[in-house]
N, C-alpha and C positions, 0 to 999 in steps of 0.2 A: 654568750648563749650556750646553755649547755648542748652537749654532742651524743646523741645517739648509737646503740652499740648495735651490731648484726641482728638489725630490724626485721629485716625477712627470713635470716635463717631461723629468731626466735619464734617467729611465731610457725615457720613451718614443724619448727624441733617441739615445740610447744604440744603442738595439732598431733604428733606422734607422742610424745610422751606424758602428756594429760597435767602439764605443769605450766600453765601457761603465764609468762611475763615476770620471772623469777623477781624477787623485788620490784612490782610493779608496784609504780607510786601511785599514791593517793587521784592525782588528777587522770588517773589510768592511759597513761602513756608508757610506755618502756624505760627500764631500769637505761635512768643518763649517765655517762660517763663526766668524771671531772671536770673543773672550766681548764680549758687547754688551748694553745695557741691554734691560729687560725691555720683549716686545714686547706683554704684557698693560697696560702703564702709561697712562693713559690720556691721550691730547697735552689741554695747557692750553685751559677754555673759553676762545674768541675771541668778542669782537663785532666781526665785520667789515661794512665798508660795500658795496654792491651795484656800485660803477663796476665797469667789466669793466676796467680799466686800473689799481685799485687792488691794492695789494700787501700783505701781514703775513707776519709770521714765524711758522715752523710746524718746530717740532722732530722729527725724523722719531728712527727704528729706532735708529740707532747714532752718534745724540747731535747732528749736525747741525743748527746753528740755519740755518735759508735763510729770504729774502725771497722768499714764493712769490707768484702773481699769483691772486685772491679768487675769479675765473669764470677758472679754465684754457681754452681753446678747442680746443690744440692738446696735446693730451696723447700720450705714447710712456709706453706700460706693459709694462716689459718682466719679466715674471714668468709662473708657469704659473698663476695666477686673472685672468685678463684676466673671465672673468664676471662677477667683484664687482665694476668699474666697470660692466660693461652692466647691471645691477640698478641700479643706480642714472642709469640712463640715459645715461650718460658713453661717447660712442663715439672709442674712442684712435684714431689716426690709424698708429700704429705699434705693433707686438706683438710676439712671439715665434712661432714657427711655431704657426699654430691649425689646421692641417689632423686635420681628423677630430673635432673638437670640437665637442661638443653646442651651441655658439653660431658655430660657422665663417661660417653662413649670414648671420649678422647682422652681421657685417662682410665685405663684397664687397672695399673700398676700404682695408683695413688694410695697412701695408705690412708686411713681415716683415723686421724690424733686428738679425737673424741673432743665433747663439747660440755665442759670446757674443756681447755687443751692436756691433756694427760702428759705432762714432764717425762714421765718414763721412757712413754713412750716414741715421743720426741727426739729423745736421746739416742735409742735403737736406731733412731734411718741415719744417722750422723750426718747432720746438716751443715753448710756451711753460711746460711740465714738463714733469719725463722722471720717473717714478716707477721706480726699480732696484730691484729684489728678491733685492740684492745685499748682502754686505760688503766685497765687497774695493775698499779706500780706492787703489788705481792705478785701476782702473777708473773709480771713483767721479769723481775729479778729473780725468779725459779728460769723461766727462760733463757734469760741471759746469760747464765750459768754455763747452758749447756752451747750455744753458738751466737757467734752478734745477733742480737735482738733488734727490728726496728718497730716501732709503735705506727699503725695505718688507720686513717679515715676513711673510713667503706661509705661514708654518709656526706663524703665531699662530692663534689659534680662528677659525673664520670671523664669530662674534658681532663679537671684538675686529678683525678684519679691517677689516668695513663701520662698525664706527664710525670709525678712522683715517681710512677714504677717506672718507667722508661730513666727519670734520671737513677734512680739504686740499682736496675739491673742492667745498668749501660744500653738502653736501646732508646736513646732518644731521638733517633730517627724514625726509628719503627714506630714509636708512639706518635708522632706528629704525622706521619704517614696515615695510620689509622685513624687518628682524627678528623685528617682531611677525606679521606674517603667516607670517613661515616657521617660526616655533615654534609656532603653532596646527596648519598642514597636519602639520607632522612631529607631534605630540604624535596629534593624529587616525590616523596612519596607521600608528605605533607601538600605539596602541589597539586599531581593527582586525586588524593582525598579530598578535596577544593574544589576541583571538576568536577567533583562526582557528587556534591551534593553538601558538603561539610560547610557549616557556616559560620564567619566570622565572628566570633566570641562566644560560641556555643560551650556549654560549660558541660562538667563528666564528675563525677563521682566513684570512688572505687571502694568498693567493700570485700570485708573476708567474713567467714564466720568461726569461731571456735567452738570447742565440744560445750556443751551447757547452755546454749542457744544467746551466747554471748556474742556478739554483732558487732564489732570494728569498722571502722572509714581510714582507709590510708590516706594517709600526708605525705609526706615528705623521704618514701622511702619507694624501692620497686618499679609498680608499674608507674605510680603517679610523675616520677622522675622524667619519666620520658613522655607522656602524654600530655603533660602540661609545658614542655617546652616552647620555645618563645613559638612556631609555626601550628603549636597543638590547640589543645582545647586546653578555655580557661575555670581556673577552680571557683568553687566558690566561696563568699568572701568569709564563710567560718573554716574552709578546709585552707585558704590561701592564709589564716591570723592561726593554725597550727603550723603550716610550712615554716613559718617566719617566726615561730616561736621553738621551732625546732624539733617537733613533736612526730616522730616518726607514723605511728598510728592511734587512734582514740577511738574508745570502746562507746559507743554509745544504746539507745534503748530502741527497738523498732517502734515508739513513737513519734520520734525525731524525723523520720527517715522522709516525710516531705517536706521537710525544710533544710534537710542537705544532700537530696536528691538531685542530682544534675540532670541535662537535656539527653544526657547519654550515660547508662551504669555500667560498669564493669566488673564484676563480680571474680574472685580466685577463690577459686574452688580447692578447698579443704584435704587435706592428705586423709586425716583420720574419717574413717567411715560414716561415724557419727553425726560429726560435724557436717558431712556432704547432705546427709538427710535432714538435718536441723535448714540447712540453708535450702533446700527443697523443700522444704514446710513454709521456709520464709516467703517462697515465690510463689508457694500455692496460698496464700493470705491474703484476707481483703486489703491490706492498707498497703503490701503491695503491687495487686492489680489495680490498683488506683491511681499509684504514681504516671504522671505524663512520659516518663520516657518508657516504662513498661509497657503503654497503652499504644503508643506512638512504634512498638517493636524495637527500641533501642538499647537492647538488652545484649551483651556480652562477656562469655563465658573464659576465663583463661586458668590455665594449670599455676597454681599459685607457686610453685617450684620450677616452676619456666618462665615467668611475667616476672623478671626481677628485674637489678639496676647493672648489673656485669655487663661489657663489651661483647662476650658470644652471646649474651641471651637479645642484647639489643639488636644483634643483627638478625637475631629468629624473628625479634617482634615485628620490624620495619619489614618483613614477607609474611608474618600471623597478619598484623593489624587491619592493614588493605584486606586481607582473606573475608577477614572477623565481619569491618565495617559496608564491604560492598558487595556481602554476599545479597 
């Protein structure tokens, strides 16, 4: 199956810079990264030793054996889950644009290694990893260059995510720690939502809108990731045959929209200006005041740069959601 590349950051980077879905294929899905090993497979137990000068070998995403260094110090993470190292305490020194991000605050000092990742600049914060959430092997090798390079799946599970970084940045405690804790608050919170009215296989649809009055339904990327978890709401069965075909987001026509209209919508709202008015035309339209869940008031709104798939935004959303659904 092909793999998906920083689905949420494109289309947020998109929504600001009016290029939306750079090599966007034909079946208007986001530019897929090569066929590469599976990002569920679990990297080899290590027993490593604690010098912070010691080094082991760590098999990343798409098959790279590298000498990675046991306590990285200086880490460059350049993907749209920059919160699954700050869960685990790891503050990167280099990132991807975090503006608007439910953890922007907790990195003051982070530098921003442009998107794509600017080599040069890269090179200036002197890294001793650079974690890519990348496939593409030109890029990869300008990287590598300058410090061990590991290749990352931002489009794996988030479970599978924190175990990967927990084994490369030695906190494989810390990451099952966090697991275990954030499957008890979600499992809790999915409970209450249950009491309160949520019903067994009630289905959700999420949509964004881009500048040009261009209309997407997420799959398999962001909020949908955790909404549709085994306690959540269920997709429906053309948004569940993109999940499974790996299709991060697909654009479709506001014709469509009562036939992959769920019992519950969830709309992210647009960074660029434009686009927030185009998608406020869309709610003022008859076709959709007519959807059942518009009618029914099941309508919700979230900051499309905070509604993502990362460890800190999931534990914003597990206190937004409840806010959101029982208001």
């Amino acid at each position: 199956m092909k793999r998906i590349k920083t689905i949420v950051t494109l289309l947020a980077a998109f929504t600001i810079t009016g290029s939306l879905l750079m090599g966007c294929s034909a079946n208007n899905t986001n530019t897929a990264a090569p066929e590469t090993p599976s990002a569920t497979t679990a990297p080899a137990e290590t027993t490593v030793p604690q010098n912070e000068s010691a080094t082991r070998e760590f098999t990343d995403w798409t098959g790279h054996t590298v000498q990675v260094p046991v306590n990285p110090q200086r880490v460059i993470y350049h993907g749209e889950t920059t919160g699954d190292l700050l869960a685990l305490g790891i503050i990167p020194i280099g990132t991807t644009d975090i503006t608007g991000a439910v953890y922007e605050n907790l990195l003051p000092d982070a530098v921003d290694v442009g998107f794509p990742i600017e080599p040069e600049k890269a090179m200036s914060l002197n890294p001793d990893l650079i974690i890519f959430s990348n496939a593409d092997e030109a890029q990869y090798g300008q990287l590598a260059k300058i410090a061990p390079t590991v290749t990352f799946d931002t489009f794996a599970s988030l479970d599978d995510r924190m175990r990967t970084l927990g084994d490369l940045l030695n906190k494989k405690q810390e990451a099952e720690d966090w697991i275990a804790a954030h499957h008890k608050t979600t499992d809790e919170m999915w409970k209450t939502l249950r009491e309160n009215g949520l019903k067994e296989g009630e289905t959700a649809t999420v949509l964004t809108m881009y500048p040009g009055k261009r209309l997407f339904v997420m799959a398999g990327a962001g909020l949908p990731q955790f909404i549709y978890e085994k306690n959540g709401f269920t997709p429906l069965p053309q948004v569940a045959k993109m999940i499974e075909e790996g299709q991060g987001f697909v654009e479709i026509s506001n014709e469509v929209l009562p036939e992959i209209a769920g019992d519950r919508l969830f709309i992210l709202t647009p960074v660029a200006s434009d686009a927030r008015n185009e998608s406020n035309e869309l709610m003022n339209s008859t076709i959709w005041k007519k959807l059942p869940a518009v009618q029914a008031g099941k309508v919700y709104e979230f900051d499309i740069m905070k509604a993502t798939s990362d460890a800190k935004s999931r534990e914003w959303l597990t206190q937004e959601l409840p806010k959101q659904l029982l208001k």
